[in-house]
C-alpha positions in Angstrom: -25.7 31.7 -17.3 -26.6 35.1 -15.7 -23.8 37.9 -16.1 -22.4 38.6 -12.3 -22.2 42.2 -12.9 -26.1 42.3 -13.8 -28.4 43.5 -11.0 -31.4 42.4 -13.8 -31.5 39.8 -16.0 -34.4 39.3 -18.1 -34.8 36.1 -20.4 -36.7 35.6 -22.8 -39.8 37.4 -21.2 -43.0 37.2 -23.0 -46.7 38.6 -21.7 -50.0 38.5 -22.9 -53.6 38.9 -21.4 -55.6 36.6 -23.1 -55.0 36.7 -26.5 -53.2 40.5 -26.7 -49.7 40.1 -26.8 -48.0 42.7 -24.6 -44.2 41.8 -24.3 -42.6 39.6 -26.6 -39.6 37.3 -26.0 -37.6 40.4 -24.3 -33.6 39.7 -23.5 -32.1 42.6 -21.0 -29.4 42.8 -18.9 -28.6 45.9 -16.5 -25.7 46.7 -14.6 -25.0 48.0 -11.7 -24.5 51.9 -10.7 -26.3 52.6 -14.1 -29.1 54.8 -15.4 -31.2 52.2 -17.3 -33.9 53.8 -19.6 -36.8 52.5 -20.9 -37.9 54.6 -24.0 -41.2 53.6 -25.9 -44.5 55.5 -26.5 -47.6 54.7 -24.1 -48.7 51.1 -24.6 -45.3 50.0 -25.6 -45.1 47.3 -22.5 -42.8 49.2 -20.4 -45.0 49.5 -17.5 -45.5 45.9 -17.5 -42.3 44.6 -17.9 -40.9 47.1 -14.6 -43.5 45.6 -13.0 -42.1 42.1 -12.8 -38.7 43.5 -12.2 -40.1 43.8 -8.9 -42.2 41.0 -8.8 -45.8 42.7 -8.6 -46.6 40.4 -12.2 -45.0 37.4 -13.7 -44.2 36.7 -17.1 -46.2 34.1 -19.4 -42.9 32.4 -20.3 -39.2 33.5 -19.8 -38.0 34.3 -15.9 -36.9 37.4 -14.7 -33.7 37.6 -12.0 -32.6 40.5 -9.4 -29.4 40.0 -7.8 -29.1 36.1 -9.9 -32.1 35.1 -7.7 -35.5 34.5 -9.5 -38.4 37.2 -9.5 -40.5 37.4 -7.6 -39.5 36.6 -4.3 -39.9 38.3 -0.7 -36.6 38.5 0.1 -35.5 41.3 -2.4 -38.5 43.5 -2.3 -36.3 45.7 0.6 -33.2 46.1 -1.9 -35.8 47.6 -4.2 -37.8 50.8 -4.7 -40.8 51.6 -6.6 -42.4 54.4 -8.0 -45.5 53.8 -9.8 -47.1 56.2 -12.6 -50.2 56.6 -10.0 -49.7 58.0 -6.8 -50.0 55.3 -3.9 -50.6 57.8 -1.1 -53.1 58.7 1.7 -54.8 62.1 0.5 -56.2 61.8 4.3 -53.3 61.8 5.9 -50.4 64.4 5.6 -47.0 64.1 3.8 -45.2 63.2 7.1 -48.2 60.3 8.2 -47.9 59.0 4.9 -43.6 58.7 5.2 -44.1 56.7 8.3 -46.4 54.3 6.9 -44.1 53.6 4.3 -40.9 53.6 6.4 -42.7 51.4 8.7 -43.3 48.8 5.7 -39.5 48.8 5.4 -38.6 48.2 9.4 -37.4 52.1 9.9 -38.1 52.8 13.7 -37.7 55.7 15.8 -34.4 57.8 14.9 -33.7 56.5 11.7 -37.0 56.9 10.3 -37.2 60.3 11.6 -33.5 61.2 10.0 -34.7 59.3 6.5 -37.8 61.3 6.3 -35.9 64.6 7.0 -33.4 63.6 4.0 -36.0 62.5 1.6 -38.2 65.6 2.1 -34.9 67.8 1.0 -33.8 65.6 -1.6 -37.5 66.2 -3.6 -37.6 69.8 -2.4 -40.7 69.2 0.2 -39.4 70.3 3.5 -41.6 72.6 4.1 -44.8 71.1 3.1 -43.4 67.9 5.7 -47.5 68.5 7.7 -49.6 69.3 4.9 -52.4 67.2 3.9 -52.0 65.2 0.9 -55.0 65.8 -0.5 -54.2 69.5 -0.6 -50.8 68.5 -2.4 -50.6 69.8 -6.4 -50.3 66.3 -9.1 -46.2 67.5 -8.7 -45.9 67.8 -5.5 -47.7 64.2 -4.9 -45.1 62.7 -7.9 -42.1 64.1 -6.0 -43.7 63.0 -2.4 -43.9 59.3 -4.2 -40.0 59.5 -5.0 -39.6 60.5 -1.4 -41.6 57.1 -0.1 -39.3 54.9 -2.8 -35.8 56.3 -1.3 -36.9 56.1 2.5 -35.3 52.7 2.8 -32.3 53.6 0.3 -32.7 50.7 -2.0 -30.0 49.4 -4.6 -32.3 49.4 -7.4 -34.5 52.5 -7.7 -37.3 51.5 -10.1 -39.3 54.7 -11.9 -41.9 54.6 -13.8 -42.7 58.0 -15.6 -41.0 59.9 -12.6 -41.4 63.3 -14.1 -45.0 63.3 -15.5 -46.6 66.4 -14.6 -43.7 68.2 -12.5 -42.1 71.3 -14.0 -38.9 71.7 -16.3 -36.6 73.1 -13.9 -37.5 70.8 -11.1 -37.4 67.9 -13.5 -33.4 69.5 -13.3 -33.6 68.6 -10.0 -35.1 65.6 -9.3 -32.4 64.3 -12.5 -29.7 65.8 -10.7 -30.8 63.5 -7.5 -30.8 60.5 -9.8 -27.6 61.2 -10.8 -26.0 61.7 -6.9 -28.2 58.1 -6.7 -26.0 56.8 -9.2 -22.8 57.8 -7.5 -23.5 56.3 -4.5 -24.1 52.7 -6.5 -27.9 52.7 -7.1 -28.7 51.2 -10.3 -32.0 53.3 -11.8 -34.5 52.1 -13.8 -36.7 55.1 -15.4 -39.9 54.2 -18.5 -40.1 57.6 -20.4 -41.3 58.8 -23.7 -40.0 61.9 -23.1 -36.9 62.3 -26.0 -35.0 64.5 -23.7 -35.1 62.5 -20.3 -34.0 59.3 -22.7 -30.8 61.5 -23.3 -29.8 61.7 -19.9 -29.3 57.9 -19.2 -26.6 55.6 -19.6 -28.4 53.2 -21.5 -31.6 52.4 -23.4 -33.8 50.1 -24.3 -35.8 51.1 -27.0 -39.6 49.3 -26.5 -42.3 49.3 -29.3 -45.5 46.9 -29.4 -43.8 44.8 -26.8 -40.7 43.9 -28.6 -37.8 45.3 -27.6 -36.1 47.0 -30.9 -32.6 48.2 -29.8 -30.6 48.8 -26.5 -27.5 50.9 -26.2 -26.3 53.5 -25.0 -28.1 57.4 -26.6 -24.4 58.2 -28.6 -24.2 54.5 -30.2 -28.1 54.3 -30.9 -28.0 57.7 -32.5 -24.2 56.4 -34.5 -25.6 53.2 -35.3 -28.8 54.8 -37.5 -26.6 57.9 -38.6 -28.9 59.8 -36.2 -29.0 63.6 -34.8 -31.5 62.5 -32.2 -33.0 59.8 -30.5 -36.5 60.2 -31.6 -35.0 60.1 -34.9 -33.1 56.4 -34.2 -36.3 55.6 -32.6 -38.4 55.7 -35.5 -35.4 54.5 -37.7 -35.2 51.2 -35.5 -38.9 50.9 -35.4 -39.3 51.0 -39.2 -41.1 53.6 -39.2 
């Protein structure tokens, strides 16, 4: 039976290419309206296991459901957004050419598409840059243009992988503060990190090492649970290290 309240329900998911084993027998469930993170160091599976969340890989065994209907399917790819660790974009085309592309993906024509690109731009701080070239875009700026492209079509689950890598502290601030405004409004957020102090922010975590998935709670009862003053600390505690 899949939970009604879970927007992602994954059971008993394993992976491997060829013979290396990259996600093993994983059980998750995620709610609604929550900030879901994925905490594990580089390698861990967490990339692979977002990526059949929205349907872009399957599983070797064990299914995978948005909304209670099995990944992947068509029909739910417009309730979801995707960021990917590498930037998808046009460096030939400017920030604005690139928006429409994307918004056109998602059916957003004439007024809308021009109102969603306006908001998006000043939710990631962009406005100005709306008709520069892509190519001439810092690593940041393209990471926070990328978040722009996976809100156009406001999607219930927003799906990050490694959102902040490479932007700067006090616009990391920011771009968390969005998240949370996100969350208030009823998205459920999916963010991979191994940064300690992002994992802190979230609702809940799963902790991920060598495909397994060690622990999931929330930062205070992973931390209580291993007698912990930090998560790193639980991290290693739960990974027997």
């Amino acid at each position: 039976m899949i939970k009604t309240k879970s927007v992602v329900s994954v059971h008993h998911v394993s992976k491997a290419f060829g013979k290396q084993q990259v996600l093993k027998d994983i059980n998750l469930e995620i709610m609604k309206g929550e900030i879901f993170g994925l905490l594990g160091p580089s390698g861990a599976g967490k990339t692979t296991l977002v990526k059949q969340l929205i349907g872009l890989d399957m599983p070797t065994s064990g299914e995978n459901f948005l909304f209670q209907k099995k990944m992947p399917s068509l029909k739910l790819i417009e309730r979801v957004g995707y960021m990917a660790q590498s930037d998808a974009l046009y460096g030939e085309l400017s920030a604005k050419e690139n928006l429409q592309f994307f918004a056109s993906l998602y059916g957003l024509k004439g007024k809308k598409q021009r109102e969603r690109i306006k908001e998006v731009m000043e939710i990631v701080q962009l406005s100005e840059h709306l008709n520069k070239l892509v190519s001439n875009y810092s690593g940041g700026m393209k990471r926070r243009l990328s978040l722009a492209a996976a809100l156009l079509h406001e999607p219930e689950v927003l799906i990050l992988d490694e959102p902040t890598v490479g932007i700067d502290p006090v616009l990391r601030k920011s771009i968390w503060e969005t998240f949370y405004q996100l969350k208030k409004k009823g998205t459920t957020l999916i963010v991979t990190t191994h940064v300690m102090d992002e994992a802190e922010k979230c609702d809940r975590l799963g902790l991920i090492r060598n495909g397994m998935l060690i622990a999931v709670g929330s930062p205070k009862e992973l931390k209580e649970k291993t007698n912990s003053m930090s998560i790193e600390e639980a991290f290693l505690i739960y990974g027997g290290a």
